[in-house]
C-alpha positions in Angstrom: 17.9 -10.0 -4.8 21.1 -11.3 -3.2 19.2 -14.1 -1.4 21.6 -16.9 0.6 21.0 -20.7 -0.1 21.3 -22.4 3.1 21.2 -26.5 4.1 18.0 -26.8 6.1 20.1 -27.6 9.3 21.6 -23.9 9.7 17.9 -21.9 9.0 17.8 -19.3 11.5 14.3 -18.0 13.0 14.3 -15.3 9.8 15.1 -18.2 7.1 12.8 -19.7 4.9 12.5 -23.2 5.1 11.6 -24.9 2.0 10.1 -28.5 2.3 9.3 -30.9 -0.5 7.1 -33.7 0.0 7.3 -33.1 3.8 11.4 -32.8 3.8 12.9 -29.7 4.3 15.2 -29.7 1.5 16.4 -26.2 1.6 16.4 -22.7 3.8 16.7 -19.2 2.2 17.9 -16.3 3.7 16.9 -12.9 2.7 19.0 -9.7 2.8 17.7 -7.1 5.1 15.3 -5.1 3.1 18.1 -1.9 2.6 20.6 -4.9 1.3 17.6 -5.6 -1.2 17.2 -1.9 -2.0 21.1 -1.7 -3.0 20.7 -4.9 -4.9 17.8 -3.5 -7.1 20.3 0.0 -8.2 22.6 -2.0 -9.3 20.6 -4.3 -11.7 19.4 -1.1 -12.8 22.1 0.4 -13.7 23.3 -3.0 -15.5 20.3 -2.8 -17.2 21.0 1.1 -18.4 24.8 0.3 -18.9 25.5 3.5 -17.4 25.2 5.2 -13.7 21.7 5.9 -12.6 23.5 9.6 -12.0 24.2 9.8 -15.5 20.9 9.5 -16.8 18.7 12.3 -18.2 16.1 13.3 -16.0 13.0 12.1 -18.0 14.4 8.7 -17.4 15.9 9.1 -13.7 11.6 10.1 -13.1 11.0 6.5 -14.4 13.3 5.3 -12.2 11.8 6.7 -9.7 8.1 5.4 -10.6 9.8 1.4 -10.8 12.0 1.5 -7.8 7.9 3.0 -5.7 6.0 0.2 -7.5 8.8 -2.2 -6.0 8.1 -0.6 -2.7 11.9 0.7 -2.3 10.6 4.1 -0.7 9.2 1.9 2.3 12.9 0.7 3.3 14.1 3.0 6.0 16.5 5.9 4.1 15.4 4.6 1.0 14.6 8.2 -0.5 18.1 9.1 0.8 19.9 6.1 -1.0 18.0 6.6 -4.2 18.7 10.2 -4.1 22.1 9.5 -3.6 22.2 7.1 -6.8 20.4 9.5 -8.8 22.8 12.3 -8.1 19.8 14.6 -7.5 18.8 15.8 -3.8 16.3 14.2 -1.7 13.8 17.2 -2.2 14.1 16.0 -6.0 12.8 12.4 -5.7 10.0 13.6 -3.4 9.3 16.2 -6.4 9.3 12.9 -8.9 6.7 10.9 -6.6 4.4 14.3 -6.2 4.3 14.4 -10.1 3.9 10.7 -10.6 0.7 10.7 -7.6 -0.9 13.7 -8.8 -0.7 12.7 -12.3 -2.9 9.2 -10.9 -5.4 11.3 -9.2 -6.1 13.5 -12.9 
């Protein structure tokens, strides 16, 4: 997810400091949550071995359902940057999350 490993002794306020057996042996720092979003395309499209654009739309609406269950649709401009990856408009990927809601509440 493009995490930082940091020594314990340059954790900022936002770092996670992990301890072991009362030490602080190591501080994480997280990506901003947009960084994160970015991140998870592009594993995605490793995964596919092809552009997320380049993929039928059957499969782009899966896409679509994996990237909300990961939450990506919470990240401020996250329909916009999927949208943008998909190579479909943003009116599209709300289209994909009507279909995928209504078909829960059948």
């Amino acid at each position: 997810m493009g995490a930082q490993l940091l020594p314990p002794g340059q954790a900022q306020a936002d770092d996670v400091v992990l301890a072991w057996e009362g030490r602080d042996v190591l501080a994480v720092r997280l990506p901003q949550l947009s960084d994160s979003l970015d991140h998870i395309l592009a594993a995605m499209e490793r995964s596919y071995g092809m552009p997320l654009s380049a993929l039928d739309r059957k499969v782009k609406q899966s896409v679509v359902r994996t990237l909300e269950a990961r939450g990506a649709f919470s990240v401020r401009h996250g329909v916009e940057t999927v949208a943008s990856a998909l190579g479909v408009s943003r009116f599209t990927v709300y289209n994909y999350l009507n279909r995928e809601n209504s078909a829960k509440d059948e």
